[in-house]
N, C-alpha and C positions, 0 to 999 in steps of 0.2 A: 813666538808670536802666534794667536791665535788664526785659522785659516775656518774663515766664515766657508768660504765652498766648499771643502773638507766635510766639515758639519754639515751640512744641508746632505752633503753626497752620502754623511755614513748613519744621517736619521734614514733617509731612505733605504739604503743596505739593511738597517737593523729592520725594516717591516717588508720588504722583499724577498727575503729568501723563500725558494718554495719548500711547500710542506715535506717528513718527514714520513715517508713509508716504513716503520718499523714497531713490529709489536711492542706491547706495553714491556712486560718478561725482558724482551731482548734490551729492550732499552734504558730499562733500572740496572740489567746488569754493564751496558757498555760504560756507565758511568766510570767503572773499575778499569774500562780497557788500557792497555800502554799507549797508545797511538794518541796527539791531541784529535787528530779531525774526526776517530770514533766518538770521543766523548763531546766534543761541540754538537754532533749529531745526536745522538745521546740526548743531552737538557733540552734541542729546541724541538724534540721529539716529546717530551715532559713538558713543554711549555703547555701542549694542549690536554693534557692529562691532570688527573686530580684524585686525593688520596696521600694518604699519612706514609704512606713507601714514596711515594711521587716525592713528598716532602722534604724525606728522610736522605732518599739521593741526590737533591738539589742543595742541602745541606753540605754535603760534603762533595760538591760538586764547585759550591762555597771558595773551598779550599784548594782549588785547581792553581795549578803554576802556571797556567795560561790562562792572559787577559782573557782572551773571545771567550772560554770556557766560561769565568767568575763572571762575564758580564752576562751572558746569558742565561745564566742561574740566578742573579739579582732580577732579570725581569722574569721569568718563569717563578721563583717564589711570590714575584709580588702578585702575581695571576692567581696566585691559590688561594680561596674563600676556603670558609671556614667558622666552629663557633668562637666567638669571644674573647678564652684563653689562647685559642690558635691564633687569633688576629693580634693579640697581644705579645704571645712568641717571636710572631713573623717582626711586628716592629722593631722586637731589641736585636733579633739579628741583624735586621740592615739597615737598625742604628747602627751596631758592632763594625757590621762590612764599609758605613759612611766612613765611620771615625779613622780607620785602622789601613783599610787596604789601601796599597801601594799604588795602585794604577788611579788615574785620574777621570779615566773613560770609566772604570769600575764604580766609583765614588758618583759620575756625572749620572749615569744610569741608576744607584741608587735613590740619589735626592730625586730624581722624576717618582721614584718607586714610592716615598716616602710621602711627596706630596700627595701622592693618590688614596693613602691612608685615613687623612683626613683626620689625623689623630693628633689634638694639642700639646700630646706628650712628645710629640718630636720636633716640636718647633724650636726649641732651645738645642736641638743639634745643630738645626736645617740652617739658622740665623748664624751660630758660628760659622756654617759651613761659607756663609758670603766672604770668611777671610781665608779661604781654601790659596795654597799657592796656582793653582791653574786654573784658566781664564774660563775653561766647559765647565767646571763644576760650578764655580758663580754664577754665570748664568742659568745653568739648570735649578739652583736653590730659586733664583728669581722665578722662575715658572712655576716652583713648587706652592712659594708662598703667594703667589700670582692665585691659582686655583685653592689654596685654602683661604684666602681673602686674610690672610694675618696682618692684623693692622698691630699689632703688638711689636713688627718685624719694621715697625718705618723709621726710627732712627738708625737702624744698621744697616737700611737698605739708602739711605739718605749719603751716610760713609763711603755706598759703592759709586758715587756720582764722583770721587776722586780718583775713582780705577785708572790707572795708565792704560789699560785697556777700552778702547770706543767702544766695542762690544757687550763688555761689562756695564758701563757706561748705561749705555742704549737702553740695555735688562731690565735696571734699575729704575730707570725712570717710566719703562710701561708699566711693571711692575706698581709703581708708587702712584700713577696715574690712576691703573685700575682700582686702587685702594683708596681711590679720591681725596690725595693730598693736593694742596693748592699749595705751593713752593717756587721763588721767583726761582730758586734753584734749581728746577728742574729747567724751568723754560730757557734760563741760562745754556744749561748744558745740552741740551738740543738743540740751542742757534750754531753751536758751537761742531755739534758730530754733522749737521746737514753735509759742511764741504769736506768732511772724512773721507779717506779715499777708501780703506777698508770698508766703512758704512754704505758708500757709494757700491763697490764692489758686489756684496752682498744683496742689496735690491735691484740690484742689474738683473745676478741671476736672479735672483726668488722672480720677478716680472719675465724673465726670459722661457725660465725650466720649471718655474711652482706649479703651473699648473698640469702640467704634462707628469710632474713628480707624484700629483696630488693623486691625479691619474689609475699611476701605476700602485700606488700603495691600496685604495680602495679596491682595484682590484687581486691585489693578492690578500687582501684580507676577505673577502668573496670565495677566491679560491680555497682559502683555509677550510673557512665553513663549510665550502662544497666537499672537500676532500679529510676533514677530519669530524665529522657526525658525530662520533662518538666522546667528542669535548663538550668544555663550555665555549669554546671559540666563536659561540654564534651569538653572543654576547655583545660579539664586539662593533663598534659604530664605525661607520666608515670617517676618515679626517673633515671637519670643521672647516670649509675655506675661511669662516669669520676669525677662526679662532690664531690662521698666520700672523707670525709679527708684523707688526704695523711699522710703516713708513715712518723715518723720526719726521718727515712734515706734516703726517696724518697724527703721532704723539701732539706735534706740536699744538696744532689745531684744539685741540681735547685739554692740553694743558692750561691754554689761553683764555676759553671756558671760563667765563663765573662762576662761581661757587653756587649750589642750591641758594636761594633764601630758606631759612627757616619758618615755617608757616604755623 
């Protein structure tokens, strides 16, 4: 079963950890080390680095037999900019890493990686990827096609409004919202998640610790920048409060909505 608090606790883990004091040199080579926690240091030492070697060790860093290792190599490649053909590379790799790898935290992290692309050539993974056996990776395709606005994606996102999962559920229908479908089916299945107890569970904490999460994640993305200069990491925006999941009562509101007229 999916554990919503788990989730909330290990998005903030993945943007928390503090930076990586270690030269560039030492750090392409620890990718090779024996030890995993050299090489989990390693990539999120690479995360802020860039360059065709940066690349090339994240590649096969890819292929680590620990989860932490491949998932932090999934988000550090998708960090790396690049011309055209490289932006092209990077897709069919973590099309490759979606389809293939075993771990489901690796798969969930990719589909965020993929949505950020913005590339219509991945939507036909991203949308299979809504019949993933685990409940994180369908909800993260929801956020991915959420941010590419894929309305092409709403009859398979329409399908996840049967999820046994509330969670998936929920995804789906912000998801299809923001896509401004009007569906008695949606509003159906949000009268239906309001008295969930996991749904319930979930906006407890988010109202309880979101902000105070929000917090801390802005701030160690502040610290990055302050302590790694020499990246693109000052690139990066600090978290969105608009952009948290919405209440299924605040969905609802928005679902209940008229439709534009056409003018």
């Amino acid at each position: 079963m999916d554990d919503p608090i788990q989730g909330q606790m290990a998005a903030f883990a993945e943007h928390a950890c503090p930076p990586v004091d270690l030269p560039r040199e030492e750090a392409l080579a620890a990718v090779h080390a024996p030890d995993a926690d050299t090489r989990q240091l390693a990539v999120r030492r690479l995360m802020r680095l860039r360059g065709q070697d940066v690349v090339r060790a994240l590649l096969l860093a890819l292929e680590d037999p620990v989860i932490s290792v491949r998932s932090l190599a999934v988000l550090a490649l998708g960090s790396q900019g690049g011309p055209e053909d490289a932006e092209a590379e990077k897709a069919e790799t973590l099309l490759r890493v979606f389809r293939e790898d075993g771990s489901a935290s690796v798969r969930m992290i990719c589909a965020g990686q993929l949505g950020y692309l913005e590339d219509t050539r991945v939507l036909p993974a991203l949308v299979a990827g809504l019949q993933d056996r685990d409940g994180r990776v369908i909800r993260s395709v929801c956020a991915a096609l959420h941010g590419m606005k894929a309305v092409g994606a709403v009859d398979a996102l329409m399908a996840v409004l049967e999820h046994p999962s509330p969670l998936c559920r929920k995804a789906a229908c912000e998801t299809l919202i923001a896509l401004g479908v009007k569906d008695a089916r949606i509003i159906s299945t949000l009268e239906r998640l309001r008295d969930d107890p996991q749904i319930r569970e979930l906006e407890e904490f988010s109202r309880t610790y979101g902000p105070a999460l929000q917090a801390a994640i802005a701030a160690s993305i502040q610290e990055d920048d302050d302590c790694e200069s020499d990246s693109a990491s000052a690139d990066a925006e600090e978290p969105d409060p608009s952009s948290e999941p919405s209440t299924v009562q605040e969905l609802l509101e928005l679902a209940r909505q008229p439709a534009p007229t056409q003018g």
